[in-house]
PDB file of N, CA, C and O in Angstrom:
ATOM      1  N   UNK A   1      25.360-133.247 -68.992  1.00  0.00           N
ATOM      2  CA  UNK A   1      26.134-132.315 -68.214  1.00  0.00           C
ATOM      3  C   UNK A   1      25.971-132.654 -66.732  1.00  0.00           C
ATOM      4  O   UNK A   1      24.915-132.687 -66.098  1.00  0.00           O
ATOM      5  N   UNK A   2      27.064-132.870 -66.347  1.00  0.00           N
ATOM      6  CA  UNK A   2      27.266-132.963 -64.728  1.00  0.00           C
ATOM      7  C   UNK A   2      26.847-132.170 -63.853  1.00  0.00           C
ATOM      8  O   UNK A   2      26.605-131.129 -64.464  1.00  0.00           O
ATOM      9  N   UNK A   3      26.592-132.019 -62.683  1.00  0.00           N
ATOM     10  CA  UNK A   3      25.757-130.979 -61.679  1.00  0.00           C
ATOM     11  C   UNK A   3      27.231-131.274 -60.679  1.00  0.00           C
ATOM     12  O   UNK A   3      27.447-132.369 -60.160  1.00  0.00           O
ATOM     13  N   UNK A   4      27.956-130.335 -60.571  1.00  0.00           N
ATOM     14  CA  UNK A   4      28.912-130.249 -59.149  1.00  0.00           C
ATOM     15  C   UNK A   4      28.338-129.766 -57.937  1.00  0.00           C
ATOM     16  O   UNK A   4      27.326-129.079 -58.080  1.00  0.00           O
ATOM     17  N   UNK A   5      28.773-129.977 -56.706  1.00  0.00           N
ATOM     18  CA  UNK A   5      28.272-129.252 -55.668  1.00  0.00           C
ATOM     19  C   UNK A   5      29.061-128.020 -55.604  1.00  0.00           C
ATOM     20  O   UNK A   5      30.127-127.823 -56.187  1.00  0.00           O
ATOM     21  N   UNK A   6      28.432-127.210 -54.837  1.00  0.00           N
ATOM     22  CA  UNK A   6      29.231-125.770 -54.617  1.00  0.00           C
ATOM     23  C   UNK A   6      30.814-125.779 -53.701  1.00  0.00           C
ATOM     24  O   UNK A   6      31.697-124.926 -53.776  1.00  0.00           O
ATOM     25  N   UNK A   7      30.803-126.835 -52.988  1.00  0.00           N
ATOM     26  CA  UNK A   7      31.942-127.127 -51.871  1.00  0.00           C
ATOM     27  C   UNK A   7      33.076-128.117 -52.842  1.00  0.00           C
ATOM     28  O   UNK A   7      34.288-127.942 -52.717  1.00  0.00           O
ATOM     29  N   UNK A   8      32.461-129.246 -53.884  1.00  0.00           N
ATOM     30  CA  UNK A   8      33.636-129.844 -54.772  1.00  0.00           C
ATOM     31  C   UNK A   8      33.945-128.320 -55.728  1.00  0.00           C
ATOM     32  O   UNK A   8      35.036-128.482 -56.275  1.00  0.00           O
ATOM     33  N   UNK A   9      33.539-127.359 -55.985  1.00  0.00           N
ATOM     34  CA  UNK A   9      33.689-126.312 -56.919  1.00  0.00           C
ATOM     35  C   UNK A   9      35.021-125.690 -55.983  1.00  0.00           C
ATOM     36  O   UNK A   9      36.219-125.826 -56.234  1.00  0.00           O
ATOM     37  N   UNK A  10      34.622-125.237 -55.260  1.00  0.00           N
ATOM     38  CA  UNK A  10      36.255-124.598 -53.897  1.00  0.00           C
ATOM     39  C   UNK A  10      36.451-125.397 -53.627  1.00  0.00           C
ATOM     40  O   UNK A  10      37.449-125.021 -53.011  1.00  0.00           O
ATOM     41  N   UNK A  11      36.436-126.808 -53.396  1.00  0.00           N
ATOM     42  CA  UNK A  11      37.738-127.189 -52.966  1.00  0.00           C
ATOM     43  C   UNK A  11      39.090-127.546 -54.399  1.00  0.00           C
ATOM     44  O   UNK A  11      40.320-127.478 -54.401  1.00  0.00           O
ATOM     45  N   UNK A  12      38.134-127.898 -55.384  1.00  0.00           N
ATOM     46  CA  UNK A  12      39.044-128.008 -57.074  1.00  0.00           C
ATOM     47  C   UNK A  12      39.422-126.506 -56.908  1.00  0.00           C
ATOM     48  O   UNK A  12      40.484-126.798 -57.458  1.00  0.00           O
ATOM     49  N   UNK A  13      39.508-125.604 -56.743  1.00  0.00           N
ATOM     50  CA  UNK A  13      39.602-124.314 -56.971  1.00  0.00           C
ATOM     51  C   UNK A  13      40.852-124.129 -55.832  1.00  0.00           C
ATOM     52  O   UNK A  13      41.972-123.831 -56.246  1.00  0.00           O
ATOM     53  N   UNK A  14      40.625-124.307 -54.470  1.00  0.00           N
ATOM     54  CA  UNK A  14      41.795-124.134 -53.866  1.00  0.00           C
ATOM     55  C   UNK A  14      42.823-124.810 -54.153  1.00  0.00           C
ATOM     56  O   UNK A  14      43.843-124.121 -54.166  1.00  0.00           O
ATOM     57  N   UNK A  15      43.013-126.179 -54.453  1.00  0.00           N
ATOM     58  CA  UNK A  15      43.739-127.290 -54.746  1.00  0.00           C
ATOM     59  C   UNK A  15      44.732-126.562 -56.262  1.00  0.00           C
ATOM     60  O   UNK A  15      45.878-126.898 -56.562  1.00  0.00           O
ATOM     61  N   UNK A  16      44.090-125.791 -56.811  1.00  0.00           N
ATOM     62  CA  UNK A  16      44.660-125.321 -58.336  1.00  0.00           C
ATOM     63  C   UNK A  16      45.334-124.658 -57.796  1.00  0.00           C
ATOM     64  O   UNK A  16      46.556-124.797 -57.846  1.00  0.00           O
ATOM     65  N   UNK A  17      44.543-123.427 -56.887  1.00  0.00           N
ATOM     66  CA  UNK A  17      45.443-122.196 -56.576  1.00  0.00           C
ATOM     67  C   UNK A  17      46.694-122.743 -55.346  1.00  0.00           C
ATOM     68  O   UNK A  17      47.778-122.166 -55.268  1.00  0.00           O
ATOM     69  N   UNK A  18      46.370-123.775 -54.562  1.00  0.00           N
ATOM     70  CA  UNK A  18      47.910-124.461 -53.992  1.00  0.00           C
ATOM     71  C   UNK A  18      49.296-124.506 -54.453  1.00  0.00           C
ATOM     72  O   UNK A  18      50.411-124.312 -53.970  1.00  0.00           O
ATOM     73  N   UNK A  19      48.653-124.927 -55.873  1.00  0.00           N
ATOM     74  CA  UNK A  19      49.705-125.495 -56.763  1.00  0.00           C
ATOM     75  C   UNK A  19      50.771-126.546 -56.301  1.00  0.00           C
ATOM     76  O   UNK A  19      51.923-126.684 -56.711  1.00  0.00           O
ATOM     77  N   UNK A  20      50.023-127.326 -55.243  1.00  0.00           N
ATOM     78  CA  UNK A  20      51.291-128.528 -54.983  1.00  0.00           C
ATOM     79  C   UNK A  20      50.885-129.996 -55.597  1.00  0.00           C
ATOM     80  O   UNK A  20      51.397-131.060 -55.249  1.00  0.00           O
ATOM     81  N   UNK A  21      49.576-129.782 -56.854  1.00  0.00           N
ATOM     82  CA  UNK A  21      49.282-130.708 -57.596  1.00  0.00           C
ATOM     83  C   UNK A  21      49.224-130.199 -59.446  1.00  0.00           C
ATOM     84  O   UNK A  21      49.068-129.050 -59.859  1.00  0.00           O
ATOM     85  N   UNK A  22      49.327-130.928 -59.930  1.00  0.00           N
ATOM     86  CA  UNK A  22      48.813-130.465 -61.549  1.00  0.00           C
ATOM     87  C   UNK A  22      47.804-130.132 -61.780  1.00  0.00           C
ATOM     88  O   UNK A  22      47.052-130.338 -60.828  1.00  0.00           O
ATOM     89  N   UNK A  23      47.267-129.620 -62.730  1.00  0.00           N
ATOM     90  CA  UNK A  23      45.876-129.510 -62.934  1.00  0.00           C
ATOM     91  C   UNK A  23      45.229-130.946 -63.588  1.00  0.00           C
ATOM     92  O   UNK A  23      44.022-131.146 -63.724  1.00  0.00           O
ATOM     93  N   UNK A  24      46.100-131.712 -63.889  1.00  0.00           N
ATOM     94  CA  UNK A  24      45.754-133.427 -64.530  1.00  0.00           C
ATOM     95  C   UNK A  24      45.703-133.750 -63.056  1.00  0.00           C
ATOM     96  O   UNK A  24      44.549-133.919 -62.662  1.00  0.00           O
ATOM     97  N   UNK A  25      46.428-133.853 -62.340  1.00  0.00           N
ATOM     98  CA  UNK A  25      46.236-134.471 -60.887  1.00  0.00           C
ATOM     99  C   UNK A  25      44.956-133.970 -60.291  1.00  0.00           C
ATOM    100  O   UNK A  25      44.309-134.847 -59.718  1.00  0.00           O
ATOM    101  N   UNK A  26      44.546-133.020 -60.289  1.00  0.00           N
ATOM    102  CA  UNK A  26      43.040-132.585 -59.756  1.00  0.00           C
ATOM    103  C   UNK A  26      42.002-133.361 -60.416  1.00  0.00           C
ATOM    104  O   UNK A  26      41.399-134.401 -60.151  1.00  0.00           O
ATOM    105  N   UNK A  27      41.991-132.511 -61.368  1.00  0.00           N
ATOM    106  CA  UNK A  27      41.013-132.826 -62.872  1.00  0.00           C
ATOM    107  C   UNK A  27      40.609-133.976 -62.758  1.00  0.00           C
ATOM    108  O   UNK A  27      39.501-134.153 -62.253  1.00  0.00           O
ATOM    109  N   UNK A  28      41.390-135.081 -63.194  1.00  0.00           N
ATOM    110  CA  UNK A  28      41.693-136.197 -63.890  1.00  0.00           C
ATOM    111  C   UNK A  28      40.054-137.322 -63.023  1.00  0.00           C
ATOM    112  O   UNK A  28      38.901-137.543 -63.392  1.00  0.00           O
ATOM    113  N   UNK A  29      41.038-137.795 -61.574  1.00  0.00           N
ATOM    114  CA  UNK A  29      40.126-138.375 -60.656  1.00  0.00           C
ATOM    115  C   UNK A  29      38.657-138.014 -60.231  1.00  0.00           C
ATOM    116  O   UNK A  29      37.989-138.731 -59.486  1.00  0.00           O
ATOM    117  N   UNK A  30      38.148-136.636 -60.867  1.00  0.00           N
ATOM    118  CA  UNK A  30      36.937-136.356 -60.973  1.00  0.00           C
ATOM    119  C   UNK A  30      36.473-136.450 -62.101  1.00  0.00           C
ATOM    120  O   UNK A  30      35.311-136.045 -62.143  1.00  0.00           O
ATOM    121  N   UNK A  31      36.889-136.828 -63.103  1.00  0.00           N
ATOM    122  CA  UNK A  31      36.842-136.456 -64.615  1.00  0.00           C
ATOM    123  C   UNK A  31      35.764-135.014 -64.699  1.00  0.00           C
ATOM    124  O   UNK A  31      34.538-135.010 -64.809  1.00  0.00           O
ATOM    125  N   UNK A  32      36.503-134.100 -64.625  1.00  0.00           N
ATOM    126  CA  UNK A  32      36.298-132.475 -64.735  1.00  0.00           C
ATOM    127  C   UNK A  32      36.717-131.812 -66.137  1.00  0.00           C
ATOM    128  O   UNK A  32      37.912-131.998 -66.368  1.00  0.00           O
ATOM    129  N   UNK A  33      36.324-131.390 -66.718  1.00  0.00           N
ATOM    130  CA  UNK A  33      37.063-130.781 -67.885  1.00  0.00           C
ATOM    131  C   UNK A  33      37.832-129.500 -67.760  1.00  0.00           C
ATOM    132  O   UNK A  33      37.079-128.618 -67.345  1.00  0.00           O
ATOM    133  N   UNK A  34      39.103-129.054 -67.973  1.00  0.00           N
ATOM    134  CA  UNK A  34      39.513-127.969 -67.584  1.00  0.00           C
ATOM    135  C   UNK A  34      38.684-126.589 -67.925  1.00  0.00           C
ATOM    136  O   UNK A  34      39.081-125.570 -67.361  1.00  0.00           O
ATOM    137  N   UNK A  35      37.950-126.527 -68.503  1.00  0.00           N
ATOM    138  CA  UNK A  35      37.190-125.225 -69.230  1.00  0.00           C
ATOM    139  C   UNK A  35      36.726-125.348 -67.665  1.00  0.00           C
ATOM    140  O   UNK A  35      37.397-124.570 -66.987  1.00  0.00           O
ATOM    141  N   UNK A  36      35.858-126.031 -66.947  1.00  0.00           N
ATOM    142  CA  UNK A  36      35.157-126.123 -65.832  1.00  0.00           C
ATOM    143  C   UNK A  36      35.943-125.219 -64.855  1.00  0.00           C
ATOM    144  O   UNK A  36      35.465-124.249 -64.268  1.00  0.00           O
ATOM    145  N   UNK A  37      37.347-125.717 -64.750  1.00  0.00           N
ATOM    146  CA  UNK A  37      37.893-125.417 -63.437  1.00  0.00           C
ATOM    147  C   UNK A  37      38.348-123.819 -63.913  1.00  0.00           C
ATOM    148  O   UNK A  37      38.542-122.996 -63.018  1.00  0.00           O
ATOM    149  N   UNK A  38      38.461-123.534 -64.930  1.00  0.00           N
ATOM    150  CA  UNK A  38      38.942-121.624 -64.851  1.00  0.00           C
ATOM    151  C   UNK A  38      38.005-121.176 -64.909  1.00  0.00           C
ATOM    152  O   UNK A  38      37.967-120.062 -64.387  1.00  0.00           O
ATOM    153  N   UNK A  39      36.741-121.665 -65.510  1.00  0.00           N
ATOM    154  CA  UNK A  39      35.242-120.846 -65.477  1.00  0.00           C
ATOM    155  C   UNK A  39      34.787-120.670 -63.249  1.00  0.00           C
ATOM    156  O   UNK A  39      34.690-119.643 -62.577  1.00  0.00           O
ATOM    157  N   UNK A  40      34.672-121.806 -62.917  1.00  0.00           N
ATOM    158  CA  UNK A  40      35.251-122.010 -61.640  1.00  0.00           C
ATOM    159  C   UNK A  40      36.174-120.848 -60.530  1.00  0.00           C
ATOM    160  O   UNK A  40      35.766-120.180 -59.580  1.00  0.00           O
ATOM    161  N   UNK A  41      37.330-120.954 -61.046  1.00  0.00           N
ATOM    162  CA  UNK A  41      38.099-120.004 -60.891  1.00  0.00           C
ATOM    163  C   UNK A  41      38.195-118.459 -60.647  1.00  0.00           C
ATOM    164  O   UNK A  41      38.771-117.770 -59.806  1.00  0.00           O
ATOM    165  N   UNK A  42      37.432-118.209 -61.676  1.00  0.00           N
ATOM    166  CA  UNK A  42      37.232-116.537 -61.678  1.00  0.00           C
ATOM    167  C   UNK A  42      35.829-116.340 -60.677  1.00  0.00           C
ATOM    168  O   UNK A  42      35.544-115.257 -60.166  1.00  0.00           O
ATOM    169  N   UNK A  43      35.023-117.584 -60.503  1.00  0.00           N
ATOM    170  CA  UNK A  43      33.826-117.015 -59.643  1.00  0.00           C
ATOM    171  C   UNK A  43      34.141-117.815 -58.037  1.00  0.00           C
ATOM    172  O   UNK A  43      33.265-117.831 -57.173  1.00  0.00           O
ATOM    173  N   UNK A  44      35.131-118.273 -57.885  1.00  0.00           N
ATOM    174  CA  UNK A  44      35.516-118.881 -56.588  1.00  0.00           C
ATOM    175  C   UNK A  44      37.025-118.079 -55.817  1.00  0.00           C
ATOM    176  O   UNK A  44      37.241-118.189 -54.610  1.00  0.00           O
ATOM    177  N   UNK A  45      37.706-117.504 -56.510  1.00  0.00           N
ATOM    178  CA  UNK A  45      38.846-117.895 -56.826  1.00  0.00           C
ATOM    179  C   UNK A  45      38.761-116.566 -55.847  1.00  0.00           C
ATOM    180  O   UNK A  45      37.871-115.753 -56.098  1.00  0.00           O
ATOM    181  N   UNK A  46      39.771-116.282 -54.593  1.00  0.00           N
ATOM    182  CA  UNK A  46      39.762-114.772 -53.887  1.00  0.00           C
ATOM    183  C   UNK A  46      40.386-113.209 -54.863  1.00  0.00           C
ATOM    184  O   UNK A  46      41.388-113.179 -55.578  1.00  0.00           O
ATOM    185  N   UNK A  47      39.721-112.411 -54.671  1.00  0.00           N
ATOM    186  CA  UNK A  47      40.261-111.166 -55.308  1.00  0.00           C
ATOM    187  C   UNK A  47      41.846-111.637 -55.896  1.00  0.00           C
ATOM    188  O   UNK A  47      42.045-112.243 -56.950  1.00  0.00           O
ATOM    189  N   UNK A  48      42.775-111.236 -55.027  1.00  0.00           N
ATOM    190  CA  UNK A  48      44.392-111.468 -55.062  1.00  0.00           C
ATOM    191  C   UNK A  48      44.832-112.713 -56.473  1.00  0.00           C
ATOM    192  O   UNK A  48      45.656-112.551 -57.374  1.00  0.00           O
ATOM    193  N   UNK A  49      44.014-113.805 -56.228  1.00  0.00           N
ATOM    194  CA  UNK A  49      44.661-115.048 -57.267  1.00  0.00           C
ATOM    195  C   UNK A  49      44.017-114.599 -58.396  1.00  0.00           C
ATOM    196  O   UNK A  49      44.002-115.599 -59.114  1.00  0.00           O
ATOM    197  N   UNK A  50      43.210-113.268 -59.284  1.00  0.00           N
ATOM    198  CA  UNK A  50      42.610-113.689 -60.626  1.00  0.00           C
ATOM    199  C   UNK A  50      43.652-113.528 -61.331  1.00  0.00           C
ATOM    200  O   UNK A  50      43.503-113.756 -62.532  1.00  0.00           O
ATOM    201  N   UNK A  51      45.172-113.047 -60.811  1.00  0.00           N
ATOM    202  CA  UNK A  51      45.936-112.775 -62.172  1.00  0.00           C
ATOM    203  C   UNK A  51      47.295-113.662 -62.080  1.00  0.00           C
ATOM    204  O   UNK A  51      48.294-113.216 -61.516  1.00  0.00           O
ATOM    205  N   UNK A  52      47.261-114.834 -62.622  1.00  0.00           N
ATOM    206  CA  UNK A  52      48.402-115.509 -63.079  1.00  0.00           C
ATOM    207  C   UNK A  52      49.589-114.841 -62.485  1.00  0.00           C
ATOM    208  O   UNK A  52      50.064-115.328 -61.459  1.00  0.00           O
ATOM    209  N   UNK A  53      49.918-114.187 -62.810  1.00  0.00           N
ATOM    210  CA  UNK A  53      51.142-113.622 -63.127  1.00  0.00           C
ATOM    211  C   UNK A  53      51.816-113.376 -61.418  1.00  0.00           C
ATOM    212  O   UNK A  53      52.929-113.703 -61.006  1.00  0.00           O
ATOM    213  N   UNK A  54      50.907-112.822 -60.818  1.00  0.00           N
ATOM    214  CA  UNK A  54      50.848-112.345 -59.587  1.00  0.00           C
ATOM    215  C   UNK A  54      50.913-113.865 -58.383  1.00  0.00           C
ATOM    216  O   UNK A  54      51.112-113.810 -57.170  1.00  0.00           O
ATOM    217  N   UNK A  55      50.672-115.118 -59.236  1.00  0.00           N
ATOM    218  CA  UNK A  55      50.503-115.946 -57.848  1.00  0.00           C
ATOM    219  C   UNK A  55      51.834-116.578 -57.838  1.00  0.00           C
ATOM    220  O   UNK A  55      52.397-116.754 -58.919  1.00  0.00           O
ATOM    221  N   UNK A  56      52.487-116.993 -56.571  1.00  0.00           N
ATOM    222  CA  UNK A  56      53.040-117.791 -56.290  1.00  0.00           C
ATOM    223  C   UNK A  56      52.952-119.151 -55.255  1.00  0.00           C
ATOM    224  O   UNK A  56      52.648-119.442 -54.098  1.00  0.00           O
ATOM    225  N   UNK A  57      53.337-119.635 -56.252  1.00  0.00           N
ATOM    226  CA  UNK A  57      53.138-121.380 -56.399  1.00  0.00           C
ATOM    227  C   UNK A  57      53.879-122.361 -56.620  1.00  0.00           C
ATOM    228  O   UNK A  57      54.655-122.126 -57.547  1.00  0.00           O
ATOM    229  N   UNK A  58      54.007-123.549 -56.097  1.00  0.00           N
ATOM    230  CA  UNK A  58      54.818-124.127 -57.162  1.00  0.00           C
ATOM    231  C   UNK A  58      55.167-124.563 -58.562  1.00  0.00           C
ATOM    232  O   UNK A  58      56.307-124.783 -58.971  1.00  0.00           O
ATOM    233  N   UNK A  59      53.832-124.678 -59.376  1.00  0.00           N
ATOM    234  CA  UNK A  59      53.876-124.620 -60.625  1.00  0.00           C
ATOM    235  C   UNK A  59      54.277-123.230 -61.429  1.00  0.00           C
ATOM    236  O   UNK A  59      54.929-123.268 -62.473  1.00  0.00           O
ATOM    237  N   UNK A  60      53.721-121.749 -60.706  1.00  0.00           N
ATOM    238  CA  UNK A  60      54.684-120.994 -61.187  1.00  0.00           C
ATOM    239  C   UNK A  60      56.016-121.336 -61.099  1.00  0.00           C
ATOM    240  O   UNK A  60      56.651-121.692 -62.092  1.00  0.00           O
ATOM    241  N   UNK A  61      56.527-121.252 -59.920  1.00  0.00           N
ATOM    242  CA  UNK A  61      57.932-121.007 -60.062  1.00  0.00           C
ATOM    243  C   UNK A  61      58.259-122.349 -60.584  1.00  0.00           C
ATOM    244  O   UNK A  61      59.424-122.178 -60.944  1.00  0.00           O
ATOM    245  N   UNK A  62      57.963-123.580 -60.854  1.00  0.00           N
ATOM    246  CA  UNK A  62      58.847-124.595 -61.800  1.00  0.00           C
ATOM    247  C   UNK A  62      58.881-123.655 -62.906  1.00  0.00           C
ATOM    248  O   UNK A  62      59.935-123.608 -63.540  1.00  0.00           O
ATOM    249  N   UNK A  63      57.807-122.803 -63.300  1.00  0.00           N
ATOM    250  CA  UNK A  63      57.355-122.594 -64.931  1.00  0.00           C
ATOM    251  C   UNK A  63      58.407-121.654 -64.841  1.00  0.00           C
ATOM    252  O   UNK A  63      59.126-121.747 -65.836  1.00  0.00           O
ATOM    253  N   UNK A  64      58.817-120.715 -63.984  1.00  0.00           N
ATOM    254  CA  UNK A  64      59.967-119.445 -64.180  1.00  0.00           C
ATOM    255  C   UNK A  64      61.369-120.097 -64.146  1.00  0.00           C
ATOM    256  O   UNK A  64      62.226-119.658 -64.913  1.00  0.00           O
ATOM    257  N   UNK A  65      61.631-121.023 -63.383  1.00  0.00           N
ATOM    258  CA  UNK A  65      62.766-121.846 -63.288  1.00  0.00           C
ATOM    259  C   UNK A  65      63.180-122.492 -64.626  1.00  0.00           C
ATOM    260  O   UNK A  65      64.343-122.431 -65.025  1.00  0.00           O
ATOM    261  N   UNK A  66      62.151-123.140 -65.338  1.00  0.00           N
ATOM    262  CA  UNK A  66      62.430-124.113 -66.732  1.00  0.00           C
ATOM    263  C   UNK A  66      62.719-122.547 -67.722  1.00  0.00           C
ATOM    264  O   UNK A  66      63.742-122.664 -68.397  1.00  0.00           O
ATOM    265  N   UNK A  67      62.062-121.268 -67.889  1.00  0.00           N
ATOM    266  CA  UNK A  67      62.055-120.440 -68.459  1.00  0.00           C
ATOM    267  C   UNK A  67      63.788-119.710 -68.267  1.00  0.00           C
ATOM    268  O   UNK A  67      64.436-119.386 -69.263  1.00  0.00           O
ATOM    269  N   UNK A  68      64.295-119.559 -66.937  1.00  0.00           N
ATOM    270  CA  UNK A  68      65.534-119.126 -66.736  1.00  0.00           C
ATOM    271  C   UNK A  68      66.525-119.928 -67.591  1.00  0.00           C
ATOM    272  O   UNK A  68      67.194-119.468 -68.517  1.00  0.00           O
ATOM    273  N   UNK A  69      66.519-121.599 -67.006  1.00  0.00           N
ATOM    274  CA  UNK A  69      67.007-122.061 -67.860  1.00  0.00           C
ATOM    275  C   UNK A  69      66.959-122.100 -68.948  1.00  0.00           C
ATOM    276  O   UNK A  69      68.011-121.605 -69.353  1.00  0.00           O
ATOM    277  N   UNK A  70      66.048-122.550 -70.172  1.00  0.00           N
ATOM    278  CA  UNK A  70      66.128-121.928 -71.246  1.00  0.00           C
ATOM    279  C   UNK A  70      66.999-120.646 -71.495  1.00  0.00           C
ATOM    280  O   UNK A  70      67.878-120.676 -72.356  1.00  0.00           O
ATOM    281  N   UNK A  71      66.806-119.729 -70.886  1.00  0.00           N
ATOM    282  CA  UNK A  71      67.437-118.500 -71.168  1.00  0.00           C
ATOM    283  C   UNK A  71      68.777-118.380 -71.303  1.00  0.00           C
ATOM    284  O   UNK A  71      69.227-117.569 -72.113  1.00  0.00           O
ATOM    285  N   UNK A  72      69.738-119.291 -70.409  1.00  0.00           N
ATOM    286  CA  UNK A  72      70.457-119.223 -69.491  1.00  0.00           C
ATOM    287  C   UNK A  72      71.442-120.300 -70.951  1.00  0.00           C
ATOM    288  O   UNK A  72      72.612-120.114 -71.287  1.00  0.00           O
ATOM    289  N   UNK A  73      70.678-121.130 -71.407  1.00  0.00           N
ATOM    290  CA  UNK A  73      71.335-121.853 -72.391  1.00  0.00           C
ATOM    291  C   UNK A  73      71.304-121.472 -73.744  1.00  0.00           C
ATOM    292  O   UNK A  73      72.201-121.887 -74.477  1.00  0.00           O
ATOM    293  N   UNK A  74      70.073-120.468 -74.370  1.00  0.00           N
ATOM    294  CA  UNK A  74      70.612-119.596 -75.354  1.00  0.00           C
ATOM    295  C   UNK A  74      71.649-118.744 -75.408  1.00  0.00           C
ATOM    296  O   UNK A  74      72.135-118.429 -76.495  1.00  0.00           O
ATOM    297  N   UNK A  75      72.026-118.358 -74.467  1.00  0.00           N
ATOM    298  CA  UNK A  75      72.592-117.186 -73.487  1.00  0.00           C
ATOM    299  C   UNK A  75      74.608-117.571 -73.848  1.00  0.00           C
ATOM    300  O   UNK A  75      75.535-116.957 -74.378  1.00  0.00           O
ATOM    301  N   UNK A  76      74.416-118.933 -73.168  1.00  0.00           N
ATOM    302  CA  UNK A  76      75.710-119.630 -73.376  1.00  0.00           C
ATOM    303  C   UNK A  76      75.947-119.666 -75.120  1.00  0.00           C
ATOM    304  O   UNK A  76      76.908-119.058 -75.591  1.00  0.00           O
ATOM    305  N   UNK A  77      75.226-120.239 -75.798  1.00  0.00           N
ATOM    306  CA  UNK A  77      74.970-120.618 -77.644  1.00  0.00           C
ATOM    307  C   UNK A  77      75.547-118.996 -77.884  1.00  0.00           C
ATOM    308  O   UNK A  77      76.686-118.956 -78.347  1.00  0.00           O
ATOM    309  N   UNK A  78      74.953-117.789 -77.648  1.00  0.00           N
ATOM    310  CA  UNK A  78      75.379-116.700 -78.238  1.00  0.00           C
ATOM    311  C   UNK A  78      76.561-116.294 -77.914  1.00  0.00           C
ATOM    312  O   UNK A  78      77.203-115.620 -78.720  1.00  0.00           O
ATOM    313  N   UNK A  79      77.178-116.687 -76.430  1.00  0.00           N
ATOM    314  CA  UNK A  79      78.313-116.370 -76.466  1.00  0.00           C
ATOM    315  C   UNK A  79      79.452-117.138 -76.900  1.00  0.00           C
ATOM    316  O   UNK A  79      80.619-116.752 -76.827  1.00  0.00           O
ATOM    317  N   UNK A  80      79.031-118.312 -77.382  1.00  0.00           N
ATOM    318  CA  UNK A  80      79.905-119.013 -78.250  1.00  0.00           C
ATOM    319  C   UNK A  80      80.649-118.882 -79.507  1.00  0.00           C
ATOM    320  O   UNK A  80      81.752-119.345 -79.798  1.00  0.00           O
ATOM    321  N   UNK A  81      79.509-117.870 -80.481  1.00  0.00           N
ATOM    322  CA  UNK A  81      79.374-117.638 -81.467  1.00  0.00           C
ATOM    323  C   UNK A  81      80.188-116.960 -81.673  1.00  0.00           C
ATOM    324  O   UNK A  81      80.396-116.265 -80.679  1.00  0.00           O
ATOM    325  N   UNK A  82      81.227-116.601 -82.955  1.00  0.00           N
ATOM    326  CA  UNK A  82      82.166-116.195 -83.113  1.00  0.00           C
ATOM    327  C   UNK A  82      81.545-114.727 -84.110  1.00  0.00           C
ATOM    328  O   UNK A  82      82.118-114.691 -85.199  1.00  0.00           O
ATOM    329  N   UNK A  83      80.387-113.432 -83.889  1.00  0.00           N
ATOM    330  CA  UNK A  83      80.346-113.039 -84.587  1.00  0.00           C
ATOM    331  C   UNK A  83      79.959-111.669 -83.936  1.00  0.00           C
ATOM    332  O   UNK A  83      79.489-111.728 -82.800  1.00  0.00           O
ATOM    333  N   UNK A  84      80.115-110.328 -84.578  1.00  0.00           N
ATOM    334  CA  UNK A  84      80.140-109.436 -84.176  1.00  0.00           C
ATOM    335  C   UNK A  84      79.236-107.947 -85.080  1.00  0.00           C
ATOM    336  O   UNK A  84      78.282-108.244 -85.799  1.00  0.00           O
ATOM    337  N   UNK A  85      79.500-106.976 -84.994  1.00  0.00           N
ATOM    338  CA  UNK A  85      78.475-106.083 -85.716  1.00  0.00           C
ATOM    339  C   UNK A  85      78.815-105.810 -86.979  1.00  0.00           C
ATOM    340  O   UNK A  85      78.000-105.362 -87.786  1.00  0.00           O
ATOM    341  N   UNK A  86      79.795-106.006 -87.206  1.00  0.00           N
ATOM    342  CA  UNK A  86      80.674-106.026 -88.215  1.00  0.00           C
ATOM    343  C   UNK A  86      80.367-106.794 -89.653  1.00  0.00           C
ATOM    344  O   UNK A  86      80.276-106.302 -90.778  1.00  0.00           O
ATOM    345  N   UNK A  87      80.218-108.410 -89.149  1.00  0.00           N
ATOM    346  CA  UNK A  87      80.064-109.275 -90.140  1.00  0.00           C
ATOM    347  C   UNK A  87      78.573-109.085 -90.509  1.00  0.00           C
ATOM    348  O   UNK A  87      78.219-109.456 -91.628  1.00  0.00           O
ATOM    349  N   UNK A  88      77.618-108.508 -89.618  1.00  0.00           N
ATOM    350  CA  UNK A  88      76.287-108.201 -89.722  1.00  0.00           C
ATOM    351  C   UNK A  88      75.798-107.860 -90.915  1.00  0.00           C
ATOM    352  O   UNK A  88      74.973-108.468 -91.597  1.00  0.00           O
ATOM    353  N   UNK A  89      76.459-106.656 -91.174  1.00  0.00           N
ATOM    354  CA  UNK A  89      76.663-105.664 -91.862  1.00  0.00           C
ATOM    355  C   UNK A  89      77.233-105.734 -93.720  1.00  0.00           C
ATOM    356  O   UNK A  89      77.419-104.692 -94.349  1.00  0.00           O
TER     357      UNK A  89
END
């Protein structure tokens, strides 16, 4: 088991919460295991970033963008469909 310093621990930690790299792009060149960097995370990481959902980033918003789309192309498929409540039934 590897010994990190406390300063490579925040700076992998800010670099995640940036989000203008992957987490393979961080990771990778240190060979870090990801379990490391969210264990990391929750004890580095400022109040505001512990909840996903809440950060914005660029990897969020690619992740909401690819998700719209998706949506956006089922969306089209159903209105294609020639069927109604009727035939349901």
């Amino acid at each position: 088991m590897r010994k990190y310093s406390e300063e490579l621990k925040k700076q992998v930690v800010a670099e995640y919460i940036a989000g203008e790299k992957t987490t393979a792009e961080i990771l990778s060149p240190l060979s870090i295991p990801k379990s490391n960097l969210y264990r990391w995370k929750k004890k580095y990481a400022p109040e505001g970033c512990l909840n996903p959902e809440d950060e914005f980033n660029k990897r969020n918003f690619c992740l909401q963008k690819q998700k719209i789309q998706r949506l956006e192309a089922i969306n089209s498929i159903l209105k294609q469909v020639d069927c109604n409540e009727s035939m349901i039934l």
